[in-house]
N, C-alpha and C positions, 0 to 999 in steps of 0.2 A: 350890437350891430351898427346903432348910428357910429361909431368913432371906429369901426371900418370897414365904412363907407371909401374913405377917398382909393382904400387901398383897389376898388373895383370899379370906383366908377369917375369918371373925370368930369361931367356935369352933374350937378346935385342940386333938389329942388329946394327953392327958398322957404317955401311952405313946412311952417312948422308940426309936429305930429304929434297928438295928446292922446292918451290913454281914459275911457270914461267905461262908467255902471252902463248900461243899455238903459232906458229910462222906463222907471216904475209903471206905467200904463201900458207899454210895450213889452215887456221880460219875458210874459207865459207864452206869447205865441210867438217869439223873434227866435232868430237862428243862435248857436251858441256865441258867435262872434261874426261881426261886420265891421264895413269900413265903410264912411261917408267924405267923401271929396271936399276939400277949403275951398277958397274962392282964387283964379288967379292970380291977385297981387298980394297974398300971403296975409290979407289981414283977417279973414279967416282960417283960422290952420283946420287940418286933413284932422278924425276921430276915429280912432279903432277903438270900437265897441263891445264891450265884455259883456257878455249876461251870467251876472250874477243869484239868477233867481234855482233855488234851492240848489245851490252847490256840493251838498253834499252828495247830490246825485248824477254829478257831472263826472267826467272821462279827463284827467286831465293831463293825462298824457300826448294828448293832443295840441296843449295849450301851445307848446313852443314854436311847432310847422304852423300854424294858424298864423300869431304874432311875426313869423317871416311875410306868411302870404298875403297877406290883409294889411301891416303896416308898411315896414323896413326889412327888406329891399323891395317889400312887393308891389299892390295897389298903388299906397304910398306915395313910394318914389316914382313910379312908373304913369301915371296917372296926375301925379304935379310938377312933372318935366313937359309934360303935354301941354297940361294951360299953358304955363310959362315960354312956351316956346316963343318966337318973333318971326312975322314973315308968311302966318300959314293962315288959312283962311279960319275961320273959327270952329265949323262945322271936322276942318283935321281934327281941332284941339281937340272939342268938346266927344267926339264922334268916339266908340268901340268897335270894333271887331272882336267877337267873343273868344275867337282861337287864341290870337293876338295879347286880349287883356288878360283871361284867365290862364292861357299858358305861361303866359309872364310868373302870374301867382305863382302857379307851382314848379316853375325853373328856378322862384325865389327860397323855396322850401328847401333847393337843392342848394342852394347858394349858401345859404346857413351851413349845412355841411359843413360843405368847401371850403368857410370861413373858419372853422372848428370849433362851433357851435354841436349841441345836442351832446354834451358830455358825459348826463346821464342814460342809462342804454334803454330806461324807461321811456324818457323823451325820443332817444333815436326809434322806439320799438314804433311812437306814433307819429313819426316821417314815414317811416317803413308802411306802416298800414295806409296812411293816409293816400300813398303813392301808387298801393297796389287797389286801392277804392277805386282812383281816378282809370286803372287800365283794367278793370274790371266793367268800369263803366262802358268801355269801349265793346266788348265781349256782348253782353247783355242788351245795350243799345241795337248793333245787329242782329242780335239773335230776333227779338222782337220786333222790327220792323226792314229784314230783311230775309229773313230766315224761317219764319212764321213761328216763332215761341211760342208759349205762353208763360203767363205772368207767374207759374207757381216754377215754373227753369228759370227765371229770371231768379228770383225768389232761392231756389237751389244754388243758383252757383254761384253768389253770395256766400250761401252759409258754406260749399266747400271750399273756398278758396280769400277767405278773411273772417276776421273777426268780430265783424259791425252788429252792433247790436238789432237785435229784432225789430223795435221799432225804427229805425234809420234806413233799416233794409226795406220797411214796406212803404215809406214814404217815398222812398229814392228809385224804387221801382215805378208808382205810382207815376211820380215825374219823367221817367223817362219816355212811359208809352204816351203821356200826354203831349211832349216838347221833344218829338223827332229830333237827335243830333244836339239839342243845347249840350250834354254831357260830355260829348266827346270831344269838344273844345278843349278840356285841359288838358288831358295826354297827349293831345293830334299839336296843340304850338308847345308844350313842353318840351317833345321830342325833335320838334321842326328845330327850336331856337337851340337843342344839345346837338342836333346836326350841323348846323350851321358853325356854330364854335368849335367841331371837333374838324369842320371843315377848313375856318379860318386857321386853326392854329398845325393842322396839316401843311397847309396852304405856305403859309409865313414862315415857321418855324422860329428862329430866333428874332424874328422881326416881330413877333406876335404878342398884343399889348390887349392884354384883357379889359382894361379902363377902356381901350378905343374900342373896342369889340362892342360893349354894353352901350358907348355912348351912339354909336352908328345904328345899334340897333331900336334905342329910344330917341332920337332926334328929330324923329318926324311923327309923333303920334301914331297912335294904334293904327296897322294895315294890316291887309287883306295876305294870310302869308306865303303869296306866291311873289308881291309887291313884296314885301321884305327879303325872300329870298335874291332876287333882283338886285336889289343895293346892296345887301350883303357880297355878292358876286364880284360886282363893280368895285366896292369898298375892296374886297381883296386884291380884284386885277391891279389896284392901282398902290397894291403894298400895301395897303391899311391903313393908310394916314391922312389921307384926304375924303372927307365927305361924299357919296356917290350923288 
């Protein structure tokens, strides 16, 4: 993925990206994989974090969508073009919006695709699931704090409609009735930012430069995605070559 990079994106972060164990104190109760931020002037580099603790009983058909979302082109990239930016107050830099940063994540899962990555249909099988986790999350979100669920239909439609394993399903049920709305951040900007693109390149037609698309859309730090749809808008009106 990092060598193509340039074919998608026309600014690329300086910060370098290292691959590391999750650390030994940390392993039994850490997620399967995370990403930890460098420092703005690249002399600490970006860390996607493996946990390697009893591997044998890991899923790892998963590993490939993770390594998009968490390193290159996700987190990553997205997240060390923001420090690096000039000109924005810090609080742009440093700041998220959860729809914004995690949808990013998982527009990056797709971007792997796109790039013709996931060769093996085992690795596509856990893009596939991972994607249908995230719009399931949406489903069951509402059901329970709109709709008046309960936990054990949350629980159900889960197991009709994926794969996830039993314990992920009661953990991730558990999070949702606790944290109203965090979940639905990833499907809610994944599909904003697949709109948007499918509106730019509508829009342009042969004018339509995917490098500028991604750089428009990551130039100013994580926003709020009615503020991005806005520059998106502007960036089109004016042909897609100038900055909104």
């Amino acid at each position: 993925m990092q060598a193509k990079l340039p074919e998608r994106f026309g600014r690329l972060p300086k910060a370098p990206l290292e691959v590391k164990p999750v650390p030994a104190y940390n392993e039994v109760g850490a997620a399967p994989a995370y990403y930890e931020h460098g420092t703005p002037d690249g002399k600490r580099p970006g860390v996607f974090f493996v946990n390697t603790y009893h591997p044998q009983d890991r899923q790892l058909y998963v590993a490939e969508t993770i390594a998009f979302h968490e390193g290159l082109p996700g987190h990553h990239l997205q997240i060390s073009i923001a420090q690096e930016l000039q000109g924005l107050p810090e609080f742009r830099k440093e700041g998220g919006y959860n729809a914004y940063v995690e949808g990013w994540g998982l527009y990056s899962e797709r971007l792997g695709k796109d790039a013709g990555f996931y060769t093996d249909p085992y690795d596509d099988y856990g893009r596939l699931q991972a994607d249908i986790w995230r719009a399931i999350r949406l489903v069951v979100d509402t059901g329970v704090h709109s709709k008046g669920w309960t936990r054990q239909q949350m629980v159900d439609f889960f197991h009709d409609h994926s794969a996830v394993d039993e314990s992920s399903v009661q953990s991730e049920v558990d999070r949702y009735i606790a944290t109203p709305a965090q979940a639905l951040a990833y499907k809610s900007g994944q599909l904003k930012l697949l709109e948007l693109r499918q509106r730019a390149r509508a829009a342009l037609g042969a004018k339509f430069d995917l490098r500028a698309f991604h750089d428009e859309v990551l130039d100013s730090g994580a926003l709020p995605l009615d503020v991005l749809e806005r520059r998106v808008n502007a960036w089109i009106a004016a042909g897609g070559k100038a900055a909104s």
